[in-house]
GUFI-925511 format. One record per residue (C-alpha): residue number from 1; x negated, y, z. Coordinates in nm, 2 decimals, decimal comma. Example, Ala and Ser with C-alpha at 12.3 -4.5 7.8 and 13.67 -1.06 7.14 Angstrom:
2
+-----+--------+--------+--------+
|  nr |     px |     py |     pz |
+-----+--------+--------+--------+
|   1 |  -1,23 |  -0,45 |   0,78 |
|   2 |  -1,37 |  -0,11 |   0,71 |
+-----+--------+--------+--------+
This chain:
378
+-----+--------+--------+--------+
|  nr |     px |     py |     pz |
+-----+--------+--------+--------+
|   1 |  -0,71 |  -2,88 |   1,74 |
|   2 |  -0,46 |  -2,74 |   1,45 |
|   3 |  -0,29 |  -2,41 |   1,49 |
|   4 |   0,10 |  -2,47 |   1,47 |
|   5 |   0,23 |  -2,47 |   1,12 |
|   6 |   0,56 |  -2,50 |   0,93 |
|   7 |   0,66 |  -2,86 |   0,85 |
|   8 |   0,69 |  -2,78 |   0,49 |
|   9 |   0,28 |  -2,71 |   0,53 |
|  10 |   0,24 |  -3,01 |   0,72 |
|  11 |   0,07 |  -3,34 |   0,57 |
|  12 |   0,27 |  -3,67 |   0,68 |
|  13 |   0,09 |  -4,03 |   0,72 |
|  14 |   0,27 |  -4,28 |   0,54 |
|  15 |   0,39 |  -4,41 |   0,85 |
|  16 |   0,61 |  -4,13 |   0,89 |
|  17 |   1,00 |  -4,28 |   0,82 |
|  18 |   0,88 |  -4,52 |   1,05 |
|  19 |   0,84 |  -4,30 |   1,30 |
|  20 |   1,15 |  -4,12 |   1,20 |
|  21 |   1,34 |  -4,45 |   1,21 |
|  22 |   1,21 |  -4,50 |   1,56 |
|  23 |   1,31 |  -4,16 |   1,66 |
|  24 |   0,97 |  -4,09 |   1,79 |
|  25 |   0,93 |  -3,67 |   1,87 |
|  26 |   0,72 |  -3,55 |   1,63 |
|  27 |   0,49 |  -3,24 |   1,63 |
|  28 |   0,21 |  -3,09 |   1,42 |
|  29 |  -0,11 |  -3,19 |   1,53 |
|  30 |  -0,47 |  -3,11 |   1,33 |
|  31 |  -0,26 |  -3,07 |   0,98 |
|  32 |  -0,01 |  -3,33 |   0,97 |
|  33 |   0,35 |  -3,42 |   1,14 |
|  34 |   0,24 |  -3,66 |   1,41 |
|  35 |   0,45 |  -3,84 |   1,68 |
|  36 |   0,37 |  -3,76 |   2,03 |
|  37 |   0,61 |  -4,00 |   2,17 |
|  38 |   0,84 |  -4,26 |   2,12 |
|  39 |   1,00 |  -4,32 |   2,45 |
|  40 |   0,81 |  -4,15 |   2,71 |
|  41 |   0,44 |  -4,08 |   2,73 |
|  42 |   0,46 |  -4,32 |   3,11 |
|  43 |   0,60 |  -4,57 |   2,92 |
|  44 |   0,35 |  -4,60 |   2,65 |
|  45 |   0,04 |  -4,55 |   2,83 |
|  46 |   0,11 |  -4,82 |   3,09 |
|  47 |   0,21 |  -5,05 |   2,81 |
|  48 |  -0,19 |  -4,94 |   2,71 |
|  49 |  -0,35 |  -5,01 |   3,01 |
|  50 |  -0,12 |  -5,34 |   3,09 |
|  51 |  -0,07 |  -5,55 |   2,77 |
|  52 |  -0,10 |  -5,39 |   2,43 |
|  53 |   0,03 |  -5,03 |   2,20 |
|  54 |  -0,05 |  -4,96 |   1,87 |
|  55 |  -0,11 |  -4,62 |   1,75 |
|  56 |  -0,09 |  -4,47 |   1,37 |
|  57 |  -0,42 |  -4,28 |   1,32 |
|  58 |  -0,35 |  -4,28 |   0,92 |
|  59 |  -0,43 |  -3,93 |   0,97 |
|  60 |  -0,80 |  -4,02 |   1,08 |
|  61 |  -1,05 |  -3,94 |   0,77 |
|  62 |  -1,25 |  -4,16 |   0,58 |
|  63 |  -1,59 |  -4,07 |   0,36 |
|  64 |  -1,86 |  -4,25 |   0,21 |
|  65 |  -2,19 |  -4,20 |   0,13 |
|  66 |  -2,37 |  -4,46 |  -0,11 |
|  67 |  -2,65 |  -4,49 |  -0,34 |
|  68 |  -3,05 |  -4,55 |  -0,25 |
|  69 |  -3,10 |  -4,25 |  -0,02 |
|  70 |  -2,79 |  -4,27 |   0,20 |
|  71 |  -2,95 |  -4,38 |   0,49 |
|  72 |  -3,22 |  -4,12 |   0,51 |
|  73 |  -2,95 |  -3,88 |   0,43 |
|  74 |  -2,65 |  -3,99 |   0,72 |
|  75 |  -2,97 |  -4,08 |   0,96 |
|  76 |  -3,07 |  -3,69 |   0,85 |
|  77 |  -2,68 |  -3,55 |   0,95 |
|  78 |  -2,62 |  -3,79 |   1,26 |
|  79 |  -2,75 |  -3,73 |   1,57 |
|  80 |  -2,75 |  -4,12 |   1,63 |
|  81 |  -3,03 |  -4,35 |   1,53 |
|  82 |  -2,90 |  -4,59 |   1,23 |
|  83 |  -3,21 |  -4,70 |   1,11 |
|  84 |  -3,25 |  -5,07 |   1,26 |
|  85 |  -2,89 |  -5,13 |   1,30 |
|  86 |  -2,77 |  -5,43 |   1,09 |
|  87 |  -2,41 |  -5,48 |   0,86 |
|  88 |  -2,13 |  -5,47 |   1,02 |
|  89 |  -2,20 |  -5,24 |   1,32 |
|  90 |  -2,06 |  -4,91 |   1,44 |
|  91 |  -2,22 |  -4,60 |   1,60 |
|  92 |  -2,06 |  -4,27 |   1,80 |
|  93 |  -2,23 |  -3,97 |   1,76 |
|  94 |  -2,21 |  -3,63 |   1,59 |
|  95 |  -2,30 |  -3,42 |   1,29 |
|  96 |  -2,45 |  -3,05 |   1,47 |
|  97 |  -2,51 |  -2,72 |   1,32 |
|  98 |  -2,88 |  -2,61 |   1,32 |
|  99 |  -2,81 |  -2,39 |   1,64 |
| 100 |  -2,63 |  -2,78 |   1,82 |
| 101 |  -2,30 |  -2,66 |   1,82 |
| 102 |  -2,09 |  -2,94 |   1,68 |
| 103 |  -1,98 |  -3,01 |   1,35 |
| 104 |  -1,77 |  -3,32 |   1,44 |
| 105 |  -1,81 |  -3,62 |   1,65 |
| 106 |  -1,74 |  -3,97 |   1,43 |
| 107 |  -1,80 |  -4,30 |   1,36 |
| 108 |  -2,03 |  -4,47 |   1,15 |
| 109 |  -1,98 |  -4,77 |   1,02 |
| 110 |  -2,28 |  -4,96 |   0,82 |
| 111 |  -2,16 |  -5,20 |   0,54 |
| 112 |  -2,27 |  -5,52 |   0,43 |
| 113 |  -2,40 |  -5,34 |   0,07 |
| 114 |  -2,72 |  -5,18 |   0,13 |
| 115 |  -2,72 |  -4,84 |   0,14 |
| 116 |  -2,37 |  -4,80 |   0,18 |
| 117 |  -2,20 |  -4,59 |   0,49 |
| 118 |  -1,78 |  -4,52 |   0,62 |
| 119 |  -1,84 |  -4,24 |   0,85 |
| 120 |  -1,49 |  -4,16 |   1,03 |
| 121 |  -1,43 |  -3,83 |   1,12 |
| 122 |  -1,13 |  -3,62 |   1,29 |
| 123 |  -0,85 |  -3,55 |   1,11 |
| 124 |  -0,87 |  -3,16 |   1,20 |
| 125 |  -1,20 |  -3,20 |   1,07 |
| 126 |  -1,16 |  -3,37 |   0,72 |
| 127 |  -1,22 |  -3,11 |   0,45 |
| 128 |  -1,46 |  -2,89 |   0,65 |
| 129 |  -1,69 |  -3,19 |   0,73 |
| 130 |  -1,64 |  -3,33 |   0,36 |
| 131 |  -1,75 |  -2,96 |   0,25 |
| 132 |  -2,03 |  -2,94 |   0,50 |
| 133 |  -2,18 |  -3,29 |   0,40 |
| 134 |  -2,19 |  -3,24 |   0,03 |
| 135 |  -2,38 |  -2,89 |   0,09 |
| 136 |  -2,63 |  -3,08 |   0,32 |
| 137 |  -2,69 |  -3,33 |   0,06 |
| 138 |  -2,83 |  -3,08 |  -0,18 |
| 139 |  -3,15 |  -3,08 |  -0,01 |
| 140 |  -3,34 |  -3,29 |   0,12 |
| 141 |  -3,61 |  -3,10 |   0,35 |
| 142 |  -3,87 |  -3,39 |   0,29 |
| 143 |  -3,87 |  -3,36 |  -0,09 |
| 144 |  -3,69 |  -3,01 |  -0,12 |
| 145 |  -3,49 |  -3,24 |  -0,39 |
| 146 |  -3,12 |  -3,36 |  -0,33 |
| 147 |  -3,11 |  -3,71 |  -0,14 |
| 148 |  -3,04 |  -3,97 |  -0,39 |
| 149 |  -2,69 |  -4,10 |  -0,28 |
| 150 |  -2,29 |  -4,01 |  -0,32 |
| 151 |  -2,04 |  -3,86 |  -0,11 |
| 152 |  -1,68 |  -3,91 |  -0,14 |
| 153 |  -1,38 |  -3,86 |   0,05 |
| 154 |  -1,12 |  -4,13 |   0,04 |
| 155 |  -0,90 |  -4,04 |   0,32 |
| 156 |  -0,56 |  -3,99 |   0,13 |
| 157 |  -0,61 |  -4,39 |  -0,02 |
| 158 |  -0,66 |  -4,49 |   0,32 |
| 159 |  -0,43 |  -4,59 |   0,67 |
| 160 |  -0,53 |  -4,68 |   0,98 |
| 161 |  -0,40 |  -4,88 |   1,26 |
| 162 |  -0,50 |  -4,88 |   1,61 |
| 163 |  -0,41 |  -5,18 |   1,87 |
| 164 |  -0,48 |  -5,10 |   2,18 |
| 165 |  -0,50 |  -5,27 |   2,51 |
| 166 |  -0,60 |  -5,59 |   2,76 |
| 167 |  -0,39 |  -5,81 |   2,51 |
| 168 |  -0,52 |  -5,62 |   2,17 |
| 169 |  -0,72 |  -5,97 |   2,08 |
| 170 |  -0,38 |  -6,14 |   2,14 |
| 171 |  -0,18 |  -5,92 |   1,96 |
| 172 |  -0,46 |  -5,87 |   1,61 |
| 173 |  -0,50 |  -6,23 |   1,60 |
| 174 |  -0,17 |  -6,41 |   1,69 |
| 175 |   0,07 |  -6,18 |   1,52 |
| 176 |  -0,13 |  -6,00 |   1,25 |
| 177 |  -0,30 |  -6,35 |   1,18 |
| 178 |  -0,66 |  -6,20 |   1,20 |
| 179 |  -0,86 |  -6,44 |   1,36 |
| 180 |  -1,20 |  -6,38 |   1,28 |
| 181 |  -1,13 |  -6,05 |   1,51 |
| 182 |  -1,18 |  -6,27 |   1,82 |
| 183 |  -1,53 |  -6,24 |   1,70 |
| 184 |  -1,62 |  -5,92 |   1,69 |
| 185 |  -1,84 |  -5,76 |   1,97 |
| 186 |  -1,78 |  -5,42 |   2,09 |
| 187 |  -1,84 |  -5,17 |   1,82 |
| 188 |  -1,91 |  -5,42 |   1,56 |
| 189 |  -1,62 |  -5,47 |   1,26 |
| 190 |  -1,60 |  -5,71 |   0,96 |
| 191 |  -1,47 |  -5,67 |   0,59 |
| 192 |  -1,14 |  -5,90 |   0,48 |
| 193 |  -0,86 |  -5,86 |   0,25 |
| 194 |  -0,49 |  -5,76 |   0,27 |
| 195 |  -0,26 |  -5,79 |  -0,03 |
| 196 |  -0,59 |  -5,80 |  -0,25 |
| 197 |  -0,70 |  -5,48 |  -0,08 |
| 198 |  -1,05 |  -5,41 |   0,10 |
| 199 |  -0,90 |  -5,45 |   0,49 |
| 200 |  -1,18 |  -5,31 |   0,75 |
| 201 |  -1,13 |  -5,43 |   1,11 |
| 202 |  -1,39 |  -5,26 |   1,40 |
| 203 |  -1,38 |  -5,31 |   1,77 |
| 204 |  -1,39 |  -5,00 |   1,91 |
| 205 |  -1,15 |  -4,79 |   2,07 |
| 206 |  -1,04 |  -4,45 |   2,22 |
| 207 |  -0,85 |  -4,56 |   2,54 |
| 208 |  -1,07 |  -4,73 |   2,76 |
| 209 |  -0,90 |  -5,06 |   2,70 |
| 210 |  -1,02 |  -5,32 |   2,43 |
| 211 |  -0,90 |  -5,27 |   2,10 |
| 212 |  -0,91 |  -5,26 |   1,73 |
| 213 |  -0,87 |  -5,03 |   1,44 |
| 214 |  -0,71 |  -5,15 |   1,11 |
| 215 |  -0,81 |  -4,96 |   0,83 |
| 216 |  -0,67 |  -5,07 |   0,45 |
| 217 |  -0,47 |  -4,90 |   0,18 |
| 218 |  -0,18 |  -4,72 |   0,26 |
| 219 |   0,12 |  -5,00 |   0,17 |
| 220 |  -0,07 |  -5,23 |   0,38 |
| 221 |  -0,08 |  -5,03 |   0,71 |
| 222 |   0,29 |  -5,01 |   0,66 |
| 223 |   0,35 |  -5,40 |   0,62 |
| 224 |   0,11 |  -5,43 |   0,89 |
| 225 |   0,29 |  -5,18 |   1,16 |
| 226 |   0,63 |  -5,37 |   1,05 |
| 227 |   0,52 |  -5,68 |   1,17 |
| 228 |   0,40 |  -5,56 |   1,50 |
| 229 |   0,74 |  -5,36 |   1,57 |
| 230 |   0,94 |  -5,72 |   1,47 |
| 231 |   0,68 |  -5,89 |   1,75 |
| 232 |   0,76 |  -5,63 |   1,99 |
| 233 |   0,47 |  -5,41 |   2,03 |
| 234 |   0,51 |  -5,08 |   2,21 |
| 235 |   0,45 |  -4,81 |   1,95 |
| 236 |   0,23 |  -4,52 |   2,12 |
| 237 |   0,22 |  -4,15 |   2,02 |
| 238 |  -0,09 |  -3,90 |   2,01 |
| 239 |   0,11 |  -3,79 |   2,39 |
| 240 |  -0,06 |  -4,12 |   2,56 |
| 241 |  -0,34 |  -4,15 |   2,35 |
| 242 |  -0,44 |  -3,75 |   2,49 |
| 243 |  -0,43 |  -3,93 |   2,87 |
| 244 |  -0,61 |  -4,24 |   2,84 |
| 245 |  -0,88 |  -4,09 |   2,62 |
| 246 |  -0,91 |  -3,87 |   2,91 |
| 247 |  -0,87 |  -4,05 |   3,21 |
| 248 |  -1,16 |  -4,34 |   3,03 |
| 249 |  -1,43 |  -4,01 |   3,01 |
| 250 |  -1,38 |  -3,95 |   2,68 |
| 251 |  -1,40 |  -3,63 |   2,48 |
| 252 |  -1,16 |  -3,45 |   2,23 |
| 253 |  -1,29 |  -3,23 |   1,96 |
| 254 |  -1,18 |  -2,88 |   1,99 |
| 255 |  -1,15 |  -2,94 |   2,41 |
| 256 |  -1,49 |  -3,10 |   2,53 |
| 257 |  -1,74 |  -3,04 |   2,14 |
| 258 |  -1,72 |  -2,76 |   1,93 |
| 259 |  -1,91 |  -2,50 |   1,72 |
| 260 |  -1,96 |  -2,41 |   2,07 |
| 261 |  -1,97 |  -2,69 |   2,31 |
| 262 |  -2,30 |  -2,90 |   2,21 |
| 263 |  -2,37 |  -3,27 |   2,26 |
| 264 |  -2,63 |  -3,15 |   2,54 |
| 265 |  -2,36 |  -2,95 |   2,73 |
| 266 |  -2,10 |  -3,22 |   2,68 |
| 267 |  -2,29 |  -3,46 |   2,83 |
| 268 |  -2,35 |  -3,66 |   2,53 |
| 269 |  -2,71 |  -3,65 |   2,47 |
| 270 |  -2,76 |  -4,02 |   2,49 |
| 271 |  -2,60 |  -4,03 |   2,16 |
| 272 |  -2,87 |  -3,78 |   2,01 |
| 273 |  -3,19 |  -3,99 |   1,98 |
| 274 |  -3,47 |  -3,74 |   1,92 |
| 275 |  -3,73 |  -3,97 |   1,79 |
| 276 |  -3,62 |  -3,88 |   1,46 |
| 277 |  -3,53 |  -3,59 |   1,29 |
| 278 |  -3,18 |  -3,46 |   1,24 |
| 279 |  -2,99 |  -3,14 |   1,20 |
| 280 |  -2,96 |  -2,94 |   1,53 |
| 281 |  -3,20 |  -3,15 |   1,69 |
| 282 |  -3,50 |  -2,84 |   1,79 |
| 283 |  -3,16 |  -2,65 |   1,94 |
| 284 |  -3,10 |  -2,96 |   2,13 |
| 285 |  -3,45 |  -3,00 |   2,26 |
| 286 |  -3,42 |  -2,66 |   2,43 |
| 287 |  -3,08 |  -2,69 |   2,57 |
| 288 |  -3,22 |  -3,04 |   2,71 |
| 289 |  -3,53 |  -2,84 |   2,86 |
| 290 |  -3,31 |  -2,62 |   3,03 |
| 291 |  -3,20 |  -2,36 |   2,79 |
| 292 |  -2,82 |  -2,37 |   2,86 |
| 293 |  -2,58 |  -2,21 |   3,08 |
| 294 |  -2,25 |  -2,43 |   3,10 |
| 295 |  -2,18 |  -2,81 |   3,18 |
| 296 |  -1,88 |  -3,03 |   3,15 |
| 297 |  -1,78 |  -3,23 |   3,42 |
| 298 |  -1,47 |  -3,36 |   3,59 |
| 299 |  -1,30 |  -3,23 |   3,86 |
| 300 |  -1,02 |  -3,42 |   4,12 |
| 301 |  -0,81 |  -3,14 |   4,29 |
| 302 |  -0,68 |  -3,23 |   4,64 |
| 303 |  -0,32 |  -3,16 |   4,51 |
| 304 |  -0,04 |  -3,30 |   4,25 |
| 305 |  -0,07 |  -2,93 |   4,08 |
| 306 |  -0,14 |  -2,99 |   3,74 |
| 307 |  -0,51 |  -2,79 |   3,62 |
| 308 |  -0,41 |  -2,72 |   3,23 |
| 309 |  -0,61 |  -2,65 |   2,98 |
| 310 |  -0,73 |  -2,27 |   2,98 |
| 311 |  -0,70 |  -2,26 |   3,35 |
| 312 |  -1,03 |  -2,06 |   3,56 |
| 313 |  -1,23 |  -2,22 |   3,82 |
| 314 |  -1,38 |  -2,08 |   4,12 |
| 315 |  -1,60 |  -2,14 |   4,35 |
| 316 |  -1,41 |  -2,16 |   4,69 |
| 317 |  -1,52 |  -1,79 |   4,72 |
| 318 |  -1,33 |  -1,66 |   4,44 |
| 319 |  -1,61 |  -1,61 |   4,21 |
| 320 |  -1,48 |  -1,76 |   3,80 |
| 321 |  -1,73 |  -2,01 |   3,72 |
| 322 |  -1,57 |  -2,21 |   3,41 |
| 323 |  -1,24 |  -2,27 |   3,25 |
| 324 |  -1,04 |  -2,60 |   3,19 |
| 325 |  -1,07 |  -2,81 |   2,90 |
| 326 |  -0,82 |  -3,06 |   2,94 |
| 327 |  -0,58 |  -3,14 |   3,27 |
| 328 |  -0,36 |  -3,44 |   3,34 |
| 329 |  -0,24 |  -3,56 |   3,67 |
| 330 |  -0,35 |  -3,92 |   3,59 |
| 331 |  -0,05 |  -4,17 |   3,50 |
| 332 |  -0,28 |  -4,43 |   3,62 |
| 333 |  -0,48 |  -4,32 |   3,89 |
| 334 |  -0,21 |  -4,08 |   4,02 |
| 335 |  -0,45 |  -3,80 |   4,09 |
| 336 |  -0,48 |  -3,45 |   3,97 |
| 337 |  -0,80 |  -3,39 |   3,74 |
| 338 |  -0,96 |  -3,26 |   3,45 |
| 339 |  -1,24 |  -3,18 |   3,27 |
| 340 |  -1,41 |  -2,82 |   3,28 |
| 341 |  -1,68 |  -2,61 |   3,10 |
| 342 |  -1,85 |  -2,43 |   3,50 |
| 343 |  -2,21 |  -2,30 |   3,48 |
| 344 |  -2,46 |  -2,50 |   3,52 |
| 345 |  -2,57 |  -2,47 |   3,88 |
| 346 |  -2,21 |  -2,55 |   4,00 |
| 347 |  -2,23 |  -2,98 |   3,79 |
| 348 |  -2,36 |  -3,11 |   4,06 |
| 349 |  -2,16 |  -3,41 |   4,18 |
| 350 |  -1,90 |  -3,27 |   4,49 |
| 351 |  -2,00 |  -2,95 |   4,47 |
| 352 |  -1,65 |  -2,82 |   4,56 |
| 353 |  -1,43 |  -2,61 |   4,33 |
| 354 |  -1,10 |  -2,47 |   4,29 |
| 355 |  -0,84 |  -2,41 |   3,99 |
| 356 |  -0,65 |  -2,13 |   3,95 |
| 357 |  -0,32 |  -2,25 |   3,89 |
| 358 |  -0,06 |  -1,95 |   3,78 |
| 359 |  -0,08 |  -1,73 |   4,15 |
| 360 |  -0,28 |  -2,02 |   4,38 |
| 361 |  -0,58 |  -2,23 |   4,36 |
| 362 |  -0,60 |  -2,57 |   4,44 |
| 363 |  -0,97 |  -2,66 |   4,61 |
| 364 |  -1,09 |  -2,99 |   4,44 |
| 365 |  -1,49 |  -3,11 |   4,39 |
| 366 |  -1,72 |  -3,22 |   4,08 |
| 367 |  -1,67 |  -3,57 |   4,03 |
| 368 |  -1,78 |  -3,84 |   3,72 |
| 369 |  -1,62 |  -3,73 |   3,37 |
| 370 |  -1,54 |  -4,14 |   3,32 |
| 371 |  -1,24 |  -4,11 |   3,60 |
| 372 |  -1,13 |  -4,46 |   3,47 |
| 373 |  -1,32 |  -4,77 |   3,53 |
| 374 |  -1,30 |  -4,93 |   3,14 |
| 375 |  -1,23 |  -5,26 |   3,03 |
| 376 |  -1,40 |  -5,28 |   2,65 |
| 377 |  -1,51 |  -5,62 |   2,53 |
| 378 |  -1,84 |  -5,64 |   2,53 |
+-----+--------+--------+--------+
């Protein structure tokens, strides 16, 4: 998460007289003058979950790494397995310190030239995951040589476009005239053109709804997001994209991973494959074994009290076991919940728990972090 900063410091996507135009609210969020909402937050997440949004996540950043050693080197970084994985797919997972704490979580996208990589990473993240990556690339511990491949970050010459929703396929290919997007499985993308630019399209998504990012240069995004306001599409600020993120199980960096939160404690170790080697992964290894002393998990409080971020829980004796991470009472399921970092003997599923909120608690129980049954295209 970015700390507040003056507008004059603040980087704009080149969406942003749009969103002035649209009179969306606008706030500084990991560097740059984002909109939170256009209408309300309600309003756009329902249009989410029930037909289609689209979101500007221009601020998003893009690198790549190319040349005959990139794939021993991103394989080396990321705690996923990309070895075996063929053009045109996409994998979640996260770069990690040596000690597991997390650099970033991202994407990975393999292209259809060998040896070539997009790895998308958060826009809070941008310039101390670029920095990070290029000193990692000095060395490679096999050969004490630097891998044999380039790294560059591209982010600026870059937008991005995500549409969101049960009608997202509708929507991509009926009004932006992309139908090859029909196509595409879940976490799979293809390469096209827009106005003779390179135009990216994935299939994955943030919101536990199908969707699809747009990524191309940044008059097309523009052009693009023009057409879709003219068909009608609900713009969606970064307000609604917080609440369905988190009601479909899914974390933010800086709430649920960080320097301190690990994949292990997360509950995100199925996207650390430790048949290989990678950066972090003997820390890892010993949190798995038991080396660890906090868990995420999800709570439901019995209550319409709303468990914010920063807020203790207790056991039902009083006793401060954790803190909040992030709180909602769910638009959708129109129940109090969160997530929370507790030790680890109080994860278990309905052990029963409490949140301080202000002077009271409210007793709730451990429940599963994916609140929100999902409805991805598989």
């Amino acid at each position: 998460m970015s700390s507040i900063q003056n507008d004059t410091e603040l980087r704009k996507t080149c969406l942003y007289d749009r969103h002035v135009m649209l009179q969306a609210k606008m706030s500084p969020f990991a560097g740059f003058l984002m909109p939170i909402q256009y209408s309300s937050i309600t309003v756009e997440h329902n249009a989410v979950r029930q037909h289609a949004g689209v979101f500007d996540v221009s601020h998003m950043g893009e690198i790549f790494v190319e040349g005959p050693e990139a794939e021993a080197f991103v394989n080396h970084i990321f705690t996923n397995e990309i070895r075996g994985f063929e053009p045109g797919k996409v994998l979640y997972g996260m770069m990690c310190y040596p000690d597991g704490g997390v650099v970033d979580d991202l994407l990975v996208y393999r292209e259809s030239i060998p040896g070539h990589f997009l790895l998308v990473v958060n826009a809070a993240n941008i310039d101390k995951d670029f920095a990070w990556i290029r000193e990692q690339v000095r060395q490679n511990p096999l050969t004490g040589k630097p891998f044999d491949c380039r790294v560059r970050n591209e982010s600026t010459e870059w937008g991005q476009l995500a549409v969101q929703g049960p009608e997202a396929e509708k929507v991509v290919v009926d009004v932006l005239r992309l139908p090859e997007a029909a196509a595409l499985g879940f976490y799979t993308f293809y390469d096209t053109e827009y106005h003779g630019k390179r135009l990216v399209v994935s299939r994955t998504g943030y919101t536990g709804e199908d969707g699809f990012e747009l990524y191309t240069a940044p008059e097309g995004i523009v052009e693009l997001w023009d057409r879709l306001m003219a068909a009608g599409i609900q713009p969606c600020g970064l307000g609604c994209r917080d609440t369905l993120r988190f009601e479909a199980g899914l974390p933010l960096y800086g709430d649920e991973l960080s320097e301190d939160i690990s994949p292990v404690v997360a509950g995100l170790g199925m996207f650390c494959k430790y048949d290989k080697d990678f950066i972090g992964k003997e820390a890892l290894l010993a949190q798995k074994a038991g080396e660890v002393a906090k868990k995420l998990v999800g709570i439901e409080i019995a209550d319409k009290a709303i468990p914010r971020a920063g807020y203790p829980v207790e056991t039902i004796e009083g006793e401060e076991v954790g803190v909040v991470t992030t709180g909602y009472h769910s638009i959708t399921l129109d129940k109090s919940i969160c997530f929370a970092l507790v030790d680890k003997d109080c994860g278990a599923l309905d052990t029963p728990l409490q949140v301080r909120i202000r002077k009271k608690v409210f007793p709730g129980k451990v429940v599963k972090k994916r609140f929100y049954q999902t409805n991805y295209k598989k």
